[in-house]
C-alpha positions in Angstrom: 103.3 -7.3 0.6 103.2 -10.5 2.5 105.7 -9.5 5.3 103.3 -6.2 5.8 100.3 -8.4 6.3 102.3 -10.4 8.8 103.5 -7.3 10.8 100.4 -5.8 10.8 98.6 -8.8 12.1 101.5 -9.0 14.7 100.4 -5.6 15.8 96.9 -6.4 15.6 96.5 -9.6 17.9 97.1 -8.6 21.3 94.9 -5.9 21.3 91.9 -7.0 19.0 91.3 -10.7 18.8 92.6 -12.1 22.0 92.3 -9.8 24.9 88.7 -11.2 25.9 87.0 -13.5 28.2 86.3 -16.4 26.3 84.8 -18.6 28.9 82.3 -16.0 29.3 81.7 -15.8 25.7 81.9 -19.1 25.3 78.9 -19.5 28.2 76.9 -16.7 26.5 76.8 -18.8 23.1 76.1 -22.1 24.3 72.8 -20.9 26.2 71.5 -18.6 23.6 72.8 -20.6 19.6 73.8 -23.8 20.7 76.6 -24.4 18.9 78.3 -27.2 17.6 81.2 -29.5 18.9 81.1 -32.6 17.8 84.1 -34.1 16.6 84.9 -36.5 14.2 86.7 -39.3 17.2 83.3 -38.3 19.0 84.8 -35.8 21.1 84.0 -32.2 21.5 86.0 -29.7 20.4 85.3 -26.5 18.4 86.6 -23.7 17.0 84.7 -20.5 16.9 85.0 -17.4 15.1 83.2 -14.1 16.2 83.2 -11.6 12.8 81.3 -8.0 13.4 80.7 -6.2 10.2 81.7 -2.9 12.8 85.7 -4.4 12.8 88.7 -3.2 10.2 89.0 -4.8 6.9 92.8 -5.8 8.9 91.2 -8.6 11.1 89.6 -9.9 8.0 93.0 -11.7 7.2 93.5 -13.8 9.9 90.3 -14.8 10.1 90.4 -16.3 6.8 93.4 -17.8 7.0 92.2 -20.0 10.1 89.3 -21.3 7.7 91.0 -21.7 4.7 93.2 -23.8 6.0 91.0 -26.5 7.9 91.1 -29.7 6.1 88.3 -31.0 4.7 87.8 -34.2 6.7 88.5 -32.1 9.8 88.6 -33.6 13.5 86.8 -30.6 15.0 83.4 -28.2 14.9 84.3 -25.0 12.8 81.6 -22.1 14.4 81.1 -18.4 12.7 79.1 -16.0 15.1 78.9 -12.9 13.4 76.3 -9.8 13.3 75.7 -9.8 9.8 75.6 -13.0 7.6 75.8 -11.5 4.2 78.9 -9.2 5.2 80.2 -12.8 6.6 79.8 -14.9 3.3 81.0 -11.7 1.4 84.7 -11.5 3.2 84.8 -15.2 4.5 83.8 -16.6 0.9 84.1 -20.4 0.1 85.2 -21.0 3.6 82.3 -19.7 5.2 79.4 -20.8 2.5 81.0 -24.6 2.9 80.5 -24.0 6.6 77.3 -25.3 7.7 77.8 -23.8 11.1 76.9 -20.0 10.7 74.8 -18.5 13.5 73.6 -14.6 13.4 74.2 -12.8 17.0 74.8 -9.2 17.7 74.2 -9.2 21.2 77.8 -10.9 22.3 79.4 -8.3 19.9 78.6 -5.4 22.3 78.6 -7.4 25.4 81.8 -8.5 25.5 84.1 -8.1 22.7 83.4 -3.8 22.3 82.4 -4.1 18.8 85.8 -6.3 18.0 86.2 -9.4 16.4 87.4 -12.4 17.8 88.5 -16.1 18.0 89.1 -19.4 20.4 89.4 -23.1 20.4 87.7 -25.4 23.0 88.9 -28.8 23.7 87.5 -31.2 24.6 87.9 -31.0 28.2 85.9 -27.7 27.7 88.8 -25.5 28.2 89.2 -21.8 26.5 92.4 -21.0 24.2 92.3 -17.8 22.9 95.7 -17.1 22.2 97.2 -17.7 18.7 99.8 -19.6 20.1 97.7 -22.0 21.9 94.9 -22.3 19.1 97.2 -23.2 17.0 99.0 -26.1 19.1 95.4 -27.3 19.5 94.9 -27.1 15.8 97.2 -29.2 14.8 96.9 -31.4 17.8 93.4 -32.2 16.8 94.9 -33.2 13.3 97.7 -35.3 14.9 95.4 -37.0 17.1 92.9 -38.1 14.4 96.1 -39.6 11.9 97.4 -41.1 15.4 94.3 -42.9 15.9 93.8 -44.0 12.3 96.7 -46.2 13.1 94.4 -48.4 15.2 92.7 -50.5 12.1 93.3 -53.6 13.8 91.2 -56.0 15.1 90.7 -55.4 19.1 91.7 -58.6 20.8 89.5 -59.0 24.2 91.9 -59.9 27.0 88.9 -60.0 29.6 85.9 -59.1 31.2 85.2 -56.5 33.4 83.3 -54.5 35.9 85.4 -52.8 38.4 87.7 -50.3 36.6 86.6 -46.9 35.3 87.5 -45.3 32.0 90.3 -43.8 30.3 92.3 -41.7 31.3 92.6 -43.2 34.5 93.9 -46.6 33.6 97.5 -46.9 32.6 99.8 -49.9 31.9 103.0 -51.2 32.5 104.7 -54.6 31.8 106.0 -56.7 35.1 108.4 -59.6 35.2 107.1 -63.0 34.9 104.8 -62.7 31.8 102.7 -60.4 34.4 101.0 -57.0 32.9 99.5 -54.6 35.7 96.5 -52.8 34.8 96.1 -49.5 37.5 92.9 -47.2 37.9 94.1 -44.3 39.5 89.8 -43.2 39.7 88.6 -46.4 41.3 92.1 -47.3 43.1 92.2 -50.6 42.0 94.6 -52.8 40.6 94.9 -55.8 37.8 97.4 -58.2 38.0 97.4 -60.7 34.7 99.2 -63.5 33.6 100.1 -63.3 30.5 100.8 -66.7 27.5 101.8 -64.9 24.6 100.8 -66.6 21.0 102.3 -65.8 17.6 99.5 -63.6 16.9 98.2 -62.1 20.1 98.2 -62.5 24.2 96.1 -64.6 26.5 95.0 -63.8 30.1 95.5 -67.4 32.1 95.3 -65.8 35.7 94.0 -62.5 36.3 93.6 -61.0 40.0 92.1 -57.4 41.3 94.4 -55.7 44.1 93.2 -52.6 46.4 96.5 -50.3 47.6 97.2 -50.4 51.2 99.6 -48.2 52.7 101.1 -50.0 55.6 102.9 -47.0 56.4 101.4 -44.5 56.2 102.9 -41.7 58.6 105.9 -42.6 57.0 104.7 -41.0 53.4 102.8 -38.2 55.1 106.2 -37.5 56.8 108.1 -36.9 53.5 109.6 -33.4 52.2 107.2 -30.6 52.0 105.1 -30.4 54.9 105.3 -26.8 57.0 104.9 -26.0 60.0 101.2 -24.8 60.0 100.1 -28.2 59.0 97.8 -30.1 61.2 98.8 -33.8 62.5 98.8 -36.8 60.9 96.5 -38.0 63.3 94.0 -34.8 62.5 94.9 -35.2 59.0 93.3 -38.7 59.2 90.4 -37.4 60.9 89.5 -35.1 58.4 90.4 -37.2 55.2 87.3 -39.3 56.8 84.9 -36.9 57.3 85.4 -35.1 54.2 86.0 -38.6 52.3 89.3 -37.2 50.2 92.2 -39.9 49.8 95.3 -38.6 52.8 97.4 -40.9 50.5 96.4 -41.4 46.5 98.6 -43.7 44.3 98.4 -42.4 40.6 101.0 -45.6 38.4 103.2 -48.2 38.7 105.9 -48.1 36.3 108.8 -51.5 36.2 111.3 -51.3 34.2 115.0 -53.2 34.5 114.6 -54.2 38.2 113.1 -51.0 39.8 109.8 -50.4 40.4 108.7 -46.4 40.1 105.2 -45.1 41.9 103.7 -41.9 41.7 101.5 -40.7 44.2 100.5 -37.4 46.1 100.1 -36.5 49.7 97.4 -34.4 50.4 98.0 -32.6 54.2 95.8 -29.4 55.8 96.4 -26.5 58.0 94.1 -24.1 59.8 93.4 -20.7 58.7 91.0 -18.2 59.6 88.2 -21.0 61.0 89.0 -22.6 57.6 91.0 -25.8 56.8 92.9 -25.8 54.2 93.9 -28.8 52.1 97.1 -29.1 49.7 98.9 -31.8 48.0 102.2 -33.1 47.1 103.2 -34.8 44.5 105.7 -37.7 44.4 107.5 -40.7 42.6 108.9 -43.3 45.0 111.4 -46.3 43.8 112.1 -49.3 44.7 115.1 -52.0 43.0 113.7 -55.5 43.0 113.7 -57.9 40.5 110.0 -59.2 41.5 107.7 -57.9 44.1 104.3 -59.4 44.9 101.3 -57.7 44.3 100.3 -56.0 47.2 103.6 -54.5 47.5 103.7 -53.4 44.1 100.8 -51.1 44.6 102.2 -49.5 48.6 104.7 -46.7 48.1 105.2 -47.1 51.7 107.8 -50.1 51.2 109.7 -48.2 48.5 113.1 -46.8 49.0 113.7 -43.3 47.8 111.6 -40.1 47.3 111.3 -37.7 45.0 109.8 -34.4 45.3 107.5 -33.3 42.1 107.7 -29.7 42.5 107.9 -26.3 40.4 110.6 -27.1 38.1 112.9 -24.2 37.2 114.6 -24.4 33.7 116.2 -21.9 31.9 114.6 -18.7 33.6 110.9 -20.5 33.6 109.1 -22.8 36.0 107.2 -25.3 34.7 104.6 -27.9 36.3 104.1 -31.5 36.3 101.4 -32.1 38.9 98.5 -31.7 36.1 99.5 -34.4 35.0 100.5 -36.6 37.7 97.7 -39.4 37.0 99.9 -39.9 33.4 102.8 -42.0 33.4 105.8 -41.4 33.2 108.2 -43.1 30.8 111.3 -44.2 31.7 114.9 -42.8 29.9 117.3 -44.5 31.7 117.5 -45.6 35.6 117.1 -42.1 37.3 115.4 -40.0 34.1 112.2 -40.5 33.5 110.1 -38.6 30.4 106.6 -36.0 31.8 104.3 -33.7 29.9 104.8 -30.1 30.9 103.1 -27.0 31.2 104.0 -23.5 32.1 101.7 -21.0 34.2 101.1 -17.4 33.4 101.8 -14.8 36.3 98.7 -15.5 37.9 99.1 -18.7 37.2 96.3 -19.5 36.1 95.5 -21.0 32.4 98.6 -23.0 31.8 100.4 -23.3 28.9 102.0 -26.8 27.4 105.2 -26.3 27.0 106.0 -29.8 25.7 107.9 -33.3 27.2 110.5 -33.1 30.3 113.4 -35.2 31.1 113.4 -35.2 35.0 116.1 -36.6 36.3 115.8 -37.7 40.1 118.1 -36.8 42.6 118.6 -35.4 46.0 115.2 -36.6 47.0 113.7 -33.9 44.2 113.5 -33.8 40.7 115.2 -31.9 38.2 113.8 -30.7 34.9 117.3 -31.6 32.5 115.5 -30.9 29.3 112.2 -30.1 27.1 111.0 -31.6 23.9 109.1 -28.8 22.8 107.5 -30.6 19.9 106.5 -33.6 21.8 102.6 -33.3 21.0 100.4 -32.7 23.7 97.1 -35.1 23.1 98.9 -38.7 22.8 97.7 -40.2 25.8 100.7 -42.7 26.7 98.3 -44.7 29.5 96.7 -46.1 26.3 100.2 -47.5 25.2 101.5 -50.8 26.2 105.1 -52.1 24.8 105.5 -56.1 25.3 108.5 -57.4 24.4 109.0 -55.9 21.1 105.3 -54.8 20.0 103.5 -51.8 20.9 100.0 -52.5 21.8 97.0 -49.9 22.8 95.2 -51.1 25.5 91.5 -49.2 26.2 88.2 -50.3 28.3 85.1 -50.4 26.2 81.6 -50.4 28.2 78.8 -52.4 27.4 76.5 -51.9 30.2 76.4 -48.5 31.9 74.2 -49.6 34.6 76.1 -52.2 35.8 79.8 -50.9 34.4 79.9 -54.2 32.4 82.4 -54.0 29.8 86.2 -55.4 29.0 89.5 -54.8 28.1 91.3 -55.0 24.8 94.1 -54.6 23.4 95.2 -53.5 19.9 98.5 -54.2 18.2 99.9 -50.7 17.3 102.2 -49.4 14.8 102.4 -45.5 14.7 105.7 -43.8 13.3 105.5 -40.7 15.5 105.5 -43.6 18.4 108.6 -46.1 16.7 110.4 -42.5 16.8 109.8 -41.7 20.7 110.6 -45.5 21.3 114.4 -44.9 20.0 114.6 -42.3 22.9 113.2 -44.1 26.1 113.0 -47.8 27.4 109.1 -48.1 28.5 105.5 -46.8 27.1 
């Protein structure tokens, strides 16, 4: 009995529950019930089921089974739309009576889903899943990501105060020689350099100094692999990067690790088309051996070395991308591998799938996707992580004052198992 409910839900899903436009739903619902997102880590993400009484008892099933097994203390909104709220409480039972989010529409039934049921996740950078692969990957990332963070029950330790930088995600880490930790905002394009005294118990800031990149060659970047020959010139390029106020050259993270210094940045360029102009980017990671470099040349990927290309990365018959995640960074494996989240367009491609974390090695003046860790989870934000000699530490930006951006950093001493594992496999957070 079991294996012929899985077949015929196998059957079922591509034709009734997922084959819809669930931004436009998604629109629809939020301007006419106002439904609910609030998460428990105060973020919003929901999950929303659409039931019509008008559907076959089959869809029934599956529906169920997303509610029944939601765990109590759950990181996420749990939504039921449906066009008939007793017929809902009769074949959703417990789940949906404990449910305090049930809303009566019947309008979106024949609007957009053709009298069908239906169901989607939103995360909480408001994008739509509604396939059942992707729902559940952000299912149990939502779960993951509230145990992960439950980890962090120790006291924050201030390290300073601060009213430059932004916010995560767009601060990352990375330990220096010298007792120095750089702090880099990708957003605001800034960069702190501290001195660090360790103590038994915790870290000190004795020197601390903000750094603005400057590209002291620039034509040499702009110059790099991947322009064509449409593309306007440098020159031009600069002209227009000022009147549109867009960054030419953008540095994303510093990464040091055993005498090499690794940057990531992108190069945006333009090229004229139809009266239009046209702007694109490429991505990059630039390196540089030195045992110590001063500050300001820390932060220009002009003086580095070598190049790599971050393009499409071909790996076993699929192509995967890196570029959404370019302002993450990366963590290094050994000298020329370094450790990137993935994801994998459709055909269009459009709505990209995570696909899990890529071993690039870099070579050639491009990088090569070696391997995938398909069960690498997709919500642990590795800016936040910080490893210092032999601690882990989560380092964040708390605001006190939002009209003036007052606020300060602190750290937090960090001991998650899913993050001792990953340690075993690479040499920096």
């Amino acid at each position: 009995m079991k294996k012929r409910l899985l077949y015929t839900l196998f059957f079922l899903l591509p034709y009734g529950l997922f084959a819809q436009d669930y931004a436009a739903i998604d629109q629809y619902l939020q301007t006419n019930l106002d439904l609910k997102g609030q998460a428990a880590e105060g973020e919003d993400e929901s999950l929303t089921l659409l039931l019509t009484v008008n559907d076959c008892d089959n869809c029934i099933p599956l529906l169920y089974s997303y509610l029944k097994n939601i765990p109590k203390n759950k990181p996420y909104a749990v939504n039921i739309v449906t066009d008939n709220i007793a017929y809902a409480k009769k074949v959703l039972g417990d789940a949906a009576a404990s449910n305090d989010h049930l809303y009566h529409n019947a309008t979106v039934f024949t609007t957009f889903l053709a009298g069908r049921s239906g169901l989607y996740f939103k995360d909480m950078n408001g994008a739509i899943f509604g396939d059942k692969q992707d729902i559940q990957i952000k299912l149990k990332n939502a779960q993951d990501r509230q145990a992960f963070f439950g980890n962090l029950n120790k006291k924050p330790q201030v390290l300073l105060q601060d009213s430059l930088l932004s916010s995560i995600p767009f601060i990352s880490s990375t330990a220096l020689p010298n007792n120095q930790l750089l702090v880099f905002d990708s957003k605001m394009g800034l960069g702190l350099f501290l001195d660090i005294k360790e103590h038994p118990d915790s870290l000190a800031v004795v020197h601390s100094q903000y750094y603005t990149p400057m590209f002291t060659n620039p034509t040499k970047l702009f110059h790099l692999s991947g322009a064509t020959s449409e593309d306007v010139s440098f020159e031009e390029m600069q002209k227009i990067a000022l009147a549109i106020h867009t960054h030419m050259i953008k540095l994303y993270t510093i990464t040091y690790w055993d005498g090499q210094y690794y940057a990531t940045f992108s190069i945006t360029r333009a090229f004229k088309k139809d009266n239009q102009t046209k702007l694109y980017s490429t991505y990059f990671v630039g390196t540089k051996k030195a045992e110590h470099l001063d500050p300001q040349t820390t932060l220009d990927p002009s003086t580095y070395d070598h190049y790599y290309r971050l393009e499409d990365l071909p790996y076993e018959g699929n192509t995967y991308r890196m570029t959404v995640y370019a302002g993450a960074k990366p963590q290094i494996v050994d000298g020329n591998k370094l450790n990137w989240r993935l994801r994998m367009p459709n055909n269009q491609g459009l709505n990209q799938r995570y696909s899990g974390l890529g071993t690039l090695e870099l070579q050639d003046k491009t990088a090569q996707l070696i391997a995938i860790d398909p069960a690498f989870e997709e919500f642990i934000d590795l800016n936040l992580l910080l490893k210092w000699k032999n601690k882990t530490y989560y380092l964040s930006r708390q605001i006190t004052d939002e009209a003036t951006n007052q606020g300060y950093l602190f750290l937090r001493e960090f001991n998650s198992p899913y993050i001792n594992d990953y340690l075993q496999k690479v040499k920096t957070l």
